[in-house]
C-alpha positions as CSV (number, residue, x, y, z in Angstrom):
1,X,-86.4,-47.8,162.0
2,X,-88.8,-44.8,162.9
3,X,-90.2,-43.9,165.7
4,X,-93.8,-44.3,163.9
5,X,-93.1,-47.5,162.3
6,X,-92.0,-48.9,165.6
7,X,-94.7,-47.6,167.8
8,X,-97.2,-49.1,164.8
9,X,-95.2,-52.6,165.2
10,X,-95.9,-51.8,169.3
11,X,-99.5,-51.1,168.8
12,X,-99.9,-53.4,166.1
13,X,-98.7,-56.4,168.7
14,X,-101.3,-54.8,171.8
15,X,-104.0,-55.2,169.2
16,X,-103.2,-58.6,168.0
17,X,-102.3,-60.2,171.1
18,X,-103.9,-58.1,174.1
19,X,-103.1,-56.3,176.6
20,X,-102.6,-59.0,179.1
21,X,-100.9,-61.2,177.0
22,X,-98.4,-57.8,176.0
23,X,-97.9,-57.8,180.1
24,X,-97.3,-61.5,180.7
25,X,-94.8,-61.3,178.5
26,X,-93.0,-58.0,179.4
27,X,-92.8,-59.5,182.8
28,X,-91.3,-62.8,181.2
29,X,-88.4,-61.0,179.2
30,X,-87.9,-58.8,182.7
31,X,-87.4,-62.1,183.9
32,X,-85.5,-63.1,181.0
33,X,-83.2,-60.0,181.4
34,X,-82.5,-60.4,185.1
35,X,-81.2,-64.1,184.5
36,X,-79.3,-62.8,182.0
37,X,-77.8,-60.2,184.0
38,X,-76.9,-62.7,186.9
39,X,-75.4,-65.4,184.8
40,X,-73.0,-62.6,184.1
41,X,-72.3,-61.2,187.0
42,X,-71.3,-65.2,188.3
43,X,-69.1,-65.6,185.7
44,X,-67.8,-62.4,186.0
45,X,-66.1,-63.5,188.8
46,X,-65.2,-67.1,187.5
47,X,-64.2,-66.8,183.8
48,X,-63.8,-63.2,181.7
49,X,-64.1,-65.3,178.6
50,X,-67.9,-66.1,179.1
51,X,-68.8,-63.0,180.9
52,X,-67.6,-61.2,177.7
53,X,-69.5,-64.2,175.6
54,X,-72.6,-63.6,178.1
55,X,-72.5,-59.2,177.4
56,X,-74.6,-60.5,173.6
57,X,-77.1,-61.9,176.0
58,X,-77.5,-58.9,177.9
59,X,-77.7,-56.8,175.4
60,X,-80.6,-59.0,173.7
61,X,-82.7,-59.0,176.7
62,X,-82.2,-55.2,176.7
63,X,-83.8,-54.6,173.7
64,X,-86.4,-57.6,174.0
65,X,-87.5,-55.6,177.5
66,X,-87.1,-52.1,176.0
67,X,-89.7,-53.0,173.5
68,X,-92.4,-54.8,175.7
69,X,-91.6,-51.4,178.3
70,X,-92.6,-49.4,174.9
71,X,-95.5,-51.3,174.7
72,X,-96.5,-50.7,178.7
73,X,-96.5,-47.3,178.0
74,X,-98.9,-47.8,175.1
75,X,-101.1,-49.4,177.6
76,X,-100.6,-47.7,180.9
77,X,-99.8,-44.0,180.0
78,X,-96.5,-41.9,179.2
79,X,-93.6,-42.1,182.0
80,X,-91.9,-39.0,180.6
81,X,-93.3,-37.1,184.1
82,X,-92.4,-40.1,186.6
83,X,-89.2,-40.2,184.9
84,X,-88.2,-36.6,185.1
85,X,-89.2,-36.6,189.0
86,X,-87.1,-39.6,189.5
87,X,-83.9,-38.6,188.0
88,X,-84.1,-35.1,189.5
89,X,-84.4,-37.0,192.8
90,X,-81.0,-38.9,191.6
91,X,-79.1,-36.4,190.5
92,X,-79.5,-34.5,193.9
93,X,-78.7,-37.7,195.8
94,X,-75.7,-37.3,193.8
95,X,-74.9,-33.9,194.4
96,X,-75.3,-34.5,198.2
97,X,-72.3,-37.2,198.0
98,X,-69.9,-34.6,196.6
């Protein structure tokens, strides 16, 4: 898929639904992802079978989250400045542990 088409299916859903309805659920598959991610993490210590079965999961809420985080964006501004700032802060955290 293209970028365009994808931020047109992004935008597309703002319009249709709202704003506040777009948040509600971005916090919802956050929510969704972070059960997810915890159910692993259990088993992972319990049974390798379902942690491996439980990976599909994770991955799904990924990409359900990575598209309601596009759409937050749409509605509350680009991150690209926030972003740069933050992983410059990491990687000299980093480079002060070696």
């Amino acid at each position: 898929m293209t970028d365009d088409r994808r931020k047109e299916i992004e935008g597309r859903a703002i319009r249709i639904y709202g704003e506040n309805s777009q948040v509600d659920v971005a916090i919802e598959e956050m929510s969704e992802l972070t059960k997810a991610i915890l159910k692993y993490r259990r088993a992972e210590n319990k049974n390798k079978n379902e942690a491996e079965y439980l990976e599909d999961d994770i991955i799904e809420e990924i990409a359900d989250v990575q598209i309601m985080l596009d759409q937050m964006r749409i509605i509350f501004g680009d991150t690209s400045s926030q972003e740069e700032y933050k992983l410059n802060r990491l990687w000299a955290r980093m480079e002060a542990e070696t």
